[in-house]
C-alpha positions as CSV (number, residue, x, y, z in Angstrom):
1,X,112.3,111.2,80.8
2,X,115.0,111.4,78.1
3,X,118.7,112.0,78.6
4,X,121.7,113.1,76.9
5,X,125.1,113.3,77.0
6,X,128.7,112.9,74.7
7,X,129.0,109.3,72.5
8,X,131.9,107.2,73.4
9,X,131.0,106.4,76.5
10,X,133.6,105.1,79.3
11,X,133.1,105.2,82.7
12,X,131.0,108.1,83.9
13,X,129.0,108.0,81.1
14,X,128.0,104.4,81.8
15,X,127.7,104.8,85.6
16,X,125.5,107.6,85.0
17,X,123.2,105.8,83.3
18,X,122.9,102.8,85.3
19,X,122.4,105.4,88.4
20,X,119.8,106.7,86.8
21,X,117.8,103.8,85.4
22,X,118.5,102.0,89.0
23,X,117.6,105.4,91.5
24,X,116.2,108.4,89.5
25,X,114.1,107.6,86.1
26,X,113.4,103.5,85.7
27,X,111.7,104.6,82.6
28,X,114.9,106.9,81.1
29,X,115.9,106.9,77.7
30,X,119.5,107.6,76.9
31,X,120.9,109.6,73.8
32,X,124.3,109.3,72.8
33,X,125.6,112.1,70.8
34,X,128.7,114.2,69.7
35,X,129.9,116.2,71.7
36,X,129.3,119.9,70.0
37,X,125.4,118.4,69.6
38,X,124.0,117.8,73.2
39,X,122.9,121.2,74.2
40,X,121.2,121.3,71.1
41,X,120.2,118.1,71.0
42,X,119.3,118.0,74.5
43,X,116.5,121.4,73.5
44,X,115.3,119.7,70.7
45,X,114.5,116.2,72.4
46,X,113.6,117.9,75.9
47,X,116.3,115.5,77.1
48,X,118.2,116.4,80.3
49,X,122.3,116.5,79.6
50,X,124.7,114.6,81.7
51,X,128.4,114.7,81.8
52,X,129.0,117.2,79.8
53,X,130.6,121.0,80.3
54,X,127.6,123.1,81.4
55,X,125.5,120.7,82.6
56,X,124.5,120.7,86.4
57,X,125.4,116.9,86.0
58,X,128.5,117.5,84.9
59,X,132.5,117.7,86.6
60,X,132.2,119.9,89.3
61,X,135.8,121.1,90.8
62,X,137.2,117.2,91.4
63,X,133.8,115.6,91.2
64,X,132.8,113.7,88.2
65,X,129.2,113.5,87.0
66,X,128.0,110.5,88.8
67,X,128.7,112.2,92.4
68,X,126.8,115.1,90.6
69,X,123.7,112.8,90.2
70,X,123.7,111.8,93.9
71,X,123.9,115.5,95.0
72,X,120.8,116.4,93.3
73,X,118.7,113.4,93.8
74,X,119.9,113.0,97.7
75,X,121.6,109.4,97.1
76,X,123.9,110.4,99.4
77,X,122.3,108.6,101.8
78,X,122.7,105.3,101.0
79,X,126.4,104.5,102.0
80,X,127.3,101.8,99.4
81,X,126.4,104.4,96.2
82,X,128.6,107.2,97.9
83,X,131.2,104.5,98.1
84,X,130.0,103.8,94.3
85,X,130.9,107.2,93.6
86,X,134.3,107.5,94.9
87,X,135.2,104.2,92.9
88,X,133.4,105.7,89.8
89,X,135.4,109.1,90.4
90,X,138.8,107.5,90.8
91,X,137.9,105.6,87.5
92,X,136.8,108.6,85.9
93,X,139.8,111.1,87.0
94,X,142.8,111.6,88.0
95,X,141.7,110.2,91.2
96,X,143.1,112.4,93.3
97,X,140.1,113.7,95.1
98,X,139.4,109.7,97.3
99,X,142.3,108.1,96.0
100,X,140.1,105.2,96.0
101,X,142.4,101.7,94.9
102,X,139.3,100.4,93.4
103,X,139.4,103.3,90.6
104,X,142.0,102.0,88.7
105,X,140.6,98.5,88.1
106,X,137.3,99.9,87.2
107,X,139.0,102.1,84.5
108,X,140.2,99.0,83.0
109,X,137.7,97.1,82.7
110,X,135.5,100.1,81.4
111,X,138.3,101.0,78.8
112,X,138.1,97.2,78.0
113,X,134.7,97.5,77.1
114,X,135.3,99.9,74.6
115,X,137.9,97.0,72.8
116,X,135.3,94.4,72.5
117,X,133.5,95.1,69.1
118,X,130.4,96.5,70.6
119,X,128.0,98.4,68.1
120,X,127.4,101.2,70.0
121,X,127.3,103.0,73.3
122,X,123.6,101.5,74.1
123,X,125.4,98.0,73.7
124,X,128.2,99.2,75.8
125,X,125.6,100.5,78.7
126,X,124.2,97.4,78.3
127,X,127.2,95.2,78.9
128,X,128.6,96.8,80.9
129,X,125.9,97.3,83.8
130,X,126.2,94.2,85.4
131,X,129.6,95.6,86.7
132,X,127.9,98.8,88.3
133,X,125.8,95.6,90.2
134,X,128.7,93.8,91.1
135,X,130.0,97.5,92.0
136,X,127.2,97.9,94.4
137,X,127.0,95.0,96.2
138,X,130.6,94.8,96.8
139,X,129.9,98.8,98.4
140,X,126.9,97.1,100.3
141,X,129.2,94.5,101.5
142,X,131.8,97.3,102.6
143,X,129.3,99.1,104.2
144,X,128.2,96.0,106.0
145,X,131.5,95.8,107.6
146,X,132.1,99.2,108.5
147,X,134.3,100.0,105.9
148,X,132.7,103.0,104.3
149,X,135.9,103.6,101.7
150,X,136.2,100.2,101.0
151,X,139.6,98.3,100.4
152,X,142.2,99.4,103.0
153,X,144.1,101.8,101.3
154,X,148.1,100.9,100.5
């Protein structure tokens, strides 16, 4: 299936994408586009749109995108990728929904990203995916020791 949301990607819009690939569509393609373009483009490449305003994969009150994607394709179960999303949504805004500590590292490093020259947004994805792994299996690891919001909070 294809897939479509704003260029410039940060955090949601690289979580989202690894989500998917990993848990909804192993054989996605992503499209990367301004923001005024993705409805349209989204029609004219049948693409589904992501984090973007009117999109049921969008914000939603104080959720971001990502949390959006586990709602409709029940990924709430797994522990570790609700975890995921709380880190993903303190990244991704003003975190004041979880206050999750883990957000403002992850913001960081995705802004970082953004600094290093990449060509575009698939490179960026691309990088930058081994974090969401790292990401994960640091959730796993919390979940494994009964800490389902992670770091002890200050």
């Amino acid at each position: 299936m294809k897939w479509i949301t704003r260029e410039r990607v940060k955090v949601d819009r690289v979580a989202c994408p690894w989500l998917i690939k990993k848990f909804v569509d192993p054989d996605a393609e992503f499209y990367f586009v301004p923001p005024d373009r993705v409805m349209s483009e989204a029609a004219r490449l049948n693409a589904k749109p992501f984090d973007v305003e009117a999109a049921d994969l969008g914000h939603h009150g104080q959720e971001c995108s990502f949390e959006a994607i586990l709602k409709k394709y029940q990924l709430y179960d797994d522990p570790a990728l609700k975890l995921l999303g709380k880190i993903v949504n303190g990244a991704d805004t003003d975190n004041a929904l979880w206050q999750q500590p883990e957000g403002a590292g992850l913001g960081a490093i995705a802004e970082g990203f953004r600094h290093l020259g990449l060509k575009d947004d698939h490179e960026i994805n691309a990088a930058q995916w081994i974090v969401y792994d790292a990401l994960y299996a640091y959730c796993k690891e919390m979940v494994r020791q009964g800490k389902l919001d992670g770091a002890v909070k200050a």
